[in-house]
C-alpha positions in Angstrom: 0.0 0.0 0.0 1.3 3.7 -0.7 1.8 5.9 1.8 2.1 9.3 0.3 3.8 10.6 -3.3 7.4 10.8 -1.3 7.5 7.0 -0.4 6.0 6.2 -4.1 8.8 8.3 -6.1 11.3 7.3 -3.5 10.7 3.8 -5.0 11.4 4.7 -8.5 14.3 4.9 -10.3 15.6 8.0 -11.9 14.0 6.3 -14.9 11.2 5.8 -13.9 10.4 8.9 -12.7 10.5 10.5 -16.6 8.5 7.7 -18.1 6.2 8.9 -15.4 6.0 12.5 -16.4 6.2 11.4 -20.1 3.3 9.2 -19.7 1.2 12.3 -18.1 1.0 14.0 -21.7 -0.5 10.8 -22.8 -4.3 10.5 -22.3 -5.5 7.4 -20.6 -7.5 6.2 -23.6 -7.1 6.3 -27.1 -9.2 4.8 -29.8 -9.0 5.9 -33.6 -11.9 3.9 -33.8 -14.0 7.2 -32.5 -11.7 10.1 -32.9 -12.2 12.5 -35.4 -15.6 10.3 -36.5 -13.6 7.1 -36.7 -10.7 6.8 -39.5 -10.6 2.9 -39.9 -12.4 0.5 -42.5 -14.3 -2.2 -41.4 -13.0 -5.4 -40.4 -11.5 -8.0 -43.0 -11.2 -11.5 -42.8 -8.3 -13.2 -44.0 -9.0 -16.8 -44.1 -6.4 -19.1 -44.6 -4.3 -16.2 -46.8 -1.2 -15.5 -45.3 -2.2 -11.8 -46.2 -2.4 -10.3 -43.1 0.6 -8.0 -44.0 -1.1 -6.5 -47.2 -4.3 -5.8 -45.2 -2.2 -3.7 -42.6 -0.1 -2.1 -44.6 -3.0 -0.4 -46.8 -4.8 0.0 -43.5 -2.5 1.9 -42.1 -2.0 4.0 -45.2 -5.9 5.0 -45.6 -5.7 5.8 -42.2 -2.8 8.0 -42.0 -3.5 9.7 -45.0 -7.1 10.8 -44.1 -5.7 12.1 -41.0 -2.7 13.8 -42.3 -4.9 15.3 -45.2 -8.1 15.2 -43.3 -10.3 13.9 -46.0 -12.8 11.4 -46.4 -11.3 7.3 -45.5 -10.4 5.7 -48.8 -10.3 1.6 -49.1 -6.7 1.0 -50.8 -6.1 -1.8 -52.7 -4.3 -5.1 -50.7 -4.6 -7.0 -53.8 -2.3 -4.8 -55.6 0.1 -5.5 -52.4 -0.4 -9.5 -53.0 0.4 -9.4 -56.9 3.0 -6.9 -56.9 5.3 -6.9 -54.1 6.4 -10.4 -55.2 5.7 -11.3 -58.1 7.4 -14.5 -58.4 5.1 -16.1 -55.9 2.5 -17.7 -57.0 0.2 -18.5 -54.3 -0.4 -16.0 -51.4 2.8 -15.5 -48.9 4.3 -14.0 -45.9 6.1 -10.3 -46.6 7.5 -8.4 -44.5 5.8 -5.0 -43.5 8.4 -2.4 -43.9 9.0 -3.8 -47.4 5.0 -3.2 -48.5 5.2 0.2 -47.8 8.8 1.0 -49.6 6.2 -0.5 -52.2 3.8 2.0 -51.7 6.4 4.8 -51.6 8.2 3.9 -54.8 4.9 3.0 -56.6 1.8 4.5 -55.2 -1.3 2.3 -54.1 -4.6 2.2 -56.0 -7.9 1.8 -54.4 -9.9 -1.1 -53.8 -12.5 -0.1 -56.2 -9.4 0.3 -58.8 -8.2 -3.1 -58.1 -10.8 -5.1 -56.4 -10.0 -8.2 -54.2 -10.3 -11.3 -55.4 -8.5 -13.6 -52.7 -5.7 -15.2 -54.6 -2.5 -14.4 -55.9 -2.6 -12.8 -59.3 -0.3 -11.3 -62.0 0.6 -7.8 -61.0 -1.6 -5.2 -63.1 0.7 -1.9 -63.8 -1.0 0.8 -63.2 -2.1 3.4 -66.3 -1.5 7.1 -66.6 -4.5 8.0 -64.5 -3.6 5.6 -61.9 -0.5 6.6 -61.7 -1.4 10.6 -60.6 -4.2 9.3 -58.5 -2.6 6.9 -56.7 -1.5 7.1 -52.7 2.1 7.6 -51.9 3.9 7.9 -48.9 7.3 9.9 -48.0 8.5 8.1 -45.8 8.6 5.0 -43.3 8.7 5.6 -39.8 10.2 2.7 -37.3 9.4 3.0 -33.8 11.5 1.3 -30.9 8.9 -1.3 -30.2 10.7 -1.7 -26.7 9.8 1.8 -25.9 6.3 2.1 -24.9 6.6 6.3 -25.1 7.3 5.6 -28.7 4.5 3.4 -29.5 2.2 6.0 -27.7 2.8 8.0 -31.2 -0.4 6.3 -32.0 -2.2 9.0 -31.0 -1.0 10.7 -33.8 -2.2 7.8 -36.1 -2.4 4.0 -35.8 0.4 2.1 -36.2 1.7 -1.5 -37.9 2.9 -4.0 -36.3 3.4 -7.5 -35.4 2.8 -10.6 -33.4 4.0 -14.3 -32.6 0.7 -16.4 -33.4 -0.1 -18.6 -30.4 -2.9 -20.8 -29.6 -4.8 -18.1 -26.9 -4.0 -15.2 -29.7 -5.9 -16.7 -32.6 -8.8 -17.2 -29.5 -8.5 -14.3 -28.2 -12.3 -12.6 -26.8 -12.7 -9.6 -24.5 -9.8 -10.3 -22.2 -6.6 -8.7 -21.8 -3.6 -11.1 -24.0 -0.7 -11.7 -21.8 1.6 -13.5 -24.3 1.8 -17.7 -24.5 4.6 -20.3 -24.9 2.0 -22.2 -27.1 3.2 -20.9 -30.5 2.1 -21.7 -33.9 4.6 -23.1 -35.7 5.4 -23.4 -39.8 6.6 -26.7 -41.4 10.3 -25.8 -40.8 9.5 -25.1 -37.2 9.5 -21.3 -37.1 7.3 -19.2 -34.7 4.5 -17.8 -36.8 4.5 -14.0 -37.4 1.2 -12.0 -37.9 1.0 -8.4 -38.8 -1.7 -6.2 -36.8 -2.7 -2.7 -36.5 -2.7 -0.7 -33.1 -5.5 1.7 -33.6 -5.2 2.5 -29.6 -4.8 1.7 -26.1 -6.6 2.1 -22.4 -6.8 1.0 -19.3 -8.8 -1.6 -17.8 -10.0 -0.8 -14.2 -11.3 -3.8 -13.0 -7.7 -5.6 -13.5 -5.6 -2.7 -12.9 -4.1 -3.5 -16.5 -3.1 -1.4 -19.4 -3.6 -2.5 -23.1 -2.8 -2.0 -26.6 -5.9 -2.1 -28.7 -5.4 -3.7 -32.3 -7.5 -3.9 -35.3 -7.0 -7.9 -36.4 -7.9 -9.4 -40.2 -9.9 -12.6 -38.8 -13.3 -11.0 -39.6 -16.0 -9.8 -36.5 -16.3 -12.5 -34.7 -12.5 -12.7 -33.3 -11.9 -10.6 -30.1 -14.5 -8.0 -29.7 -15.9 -7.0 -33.3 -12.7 -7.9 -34.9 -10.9 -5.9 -32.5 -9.0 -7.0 -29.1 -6.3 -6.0 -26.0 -2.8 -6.5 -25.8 -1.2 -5.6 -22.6 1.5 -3.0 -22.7 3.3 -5.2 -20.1 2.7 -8.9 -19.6 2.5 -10.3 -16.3 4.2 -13.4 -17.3 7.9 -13.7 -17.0 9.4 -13.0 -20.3 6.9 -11.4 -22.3 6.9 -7.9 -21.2 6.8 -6.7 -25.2 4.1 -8.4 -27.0 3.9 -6.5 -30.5 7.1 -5.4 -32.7 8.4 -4.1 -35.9 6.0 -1.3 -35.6 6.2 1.6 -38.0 4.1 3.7 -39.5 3.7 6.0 -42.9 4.4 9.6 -43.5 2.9 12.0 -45.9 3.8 15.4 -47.5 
């Protein structure tokens, strides 16, 4: 039990003590889901795809660019992702998120009504004069320490990529707070399972005394709450105190 503000800060470390005042410019809920009318499309399901990484990458681009520009939220193509980031593959695949949106920098992203989805891996369409100037580009990539929780907070400016290790209470995940699991998913040469998610948020939970991430997911409504769950910031189980990393997110001129 605390006894008074001396005995508390006495407690801290030096450290401490500015991630405390840091964290008091920080409101104690965010939801992107709400502010400014709500800047996020609705919830897609992924299937069996491994496309999880297409859908957050143009995710976080409509997003960021209807905030940055403040205009209406566009649907951006994650089809074009799928065919033309790799366009050797020939069935759906894994890609790493920082590499989508050089995509998207270099070429520009079309909408979904330009290039609908069809949920497989196609040839990559080039895009024609029109397309070209109407297209969405980005300036740059941002990467955010993912161990530095005043870093991630930059959600509030808009919401941000990022990953996951897949695990057995993730993919099952309802209205409770995820804490991490040893019970990973694994591929066929044995490697931990990475998912790509978008953190649209965070709060705090005042019946557990717990604060969370919130994350937009591609497994359709009924995962988590609505397609949408909790992350803690810092799991109580040993060795898990990060949950989510490579985050980054898009900036626009």
């Amino acid at each position: 039990m605390h006894t008074g503000e001396r005995s508390l800060n006495s407690a801290l470390r030096p450290p401490d003590l500015v991630k405390m005042e840091l964290f008091k410019q920080f409101p104690k809920y965010w939801d992107w889901r709400i502010r400014d009318g709500g800047k996020l499309n609705p919830v897609k399901n992924q299937g069996t795809r491994d496309i999880c990484w297409a859908i957050v990458v143009v995710e976080a681009v409509a997003a960021g660019f209807s905030i940055r520009h403040k205009t209406e939220l566009l649907e951006l193509s994650c089809q074009e992702l799928l065919d033309c980031c790799n366009e050797e593959k020939k069935e759906c695949y894994a890609y790493p998120i920082k590499k989508a949106f050089n995509y998207v920098q270099t070429n520009g992203i079309r909408t979904e009504s330009e290039y609908p989805f069809v949920a497989t891996k196609c040839p990559c369409k080039p895009k024609n004069e029109q397309e070209k100037l109407s297209s969405i580009h980005i300036s740059k990539i941002i990467t955010i320490d993912y161990t530095d929780e005043a870093q991630i907070l930059k959600v509030t400016q808009q919401p941000v990529a990022g990953g996951v290790y897949l695990t057995n209470e993730f993919n099952e995940l309802k209205g409770e707070i995820y804490e991490g699991s040893e019970n990973y998913l694994r591929n066929k040469e044995g490697k931990i399972l990475r998912h790509a998610i978008l953190l649209v948020g965070f709060g705090y939970d005042e019946k557990y005394g717990k604060y969370y991430w919130i994350i937009k997911n591609s497994y359709g409504r009924r995962w988590g709450v609505n397609g949408y769950g909790r992350i803690a910031r810092n799991s109580s189980l040993l060795g898990k105190k990060n949950l989510i990393f490579t985050t980054c997110f898009p900036v626009f001129d």
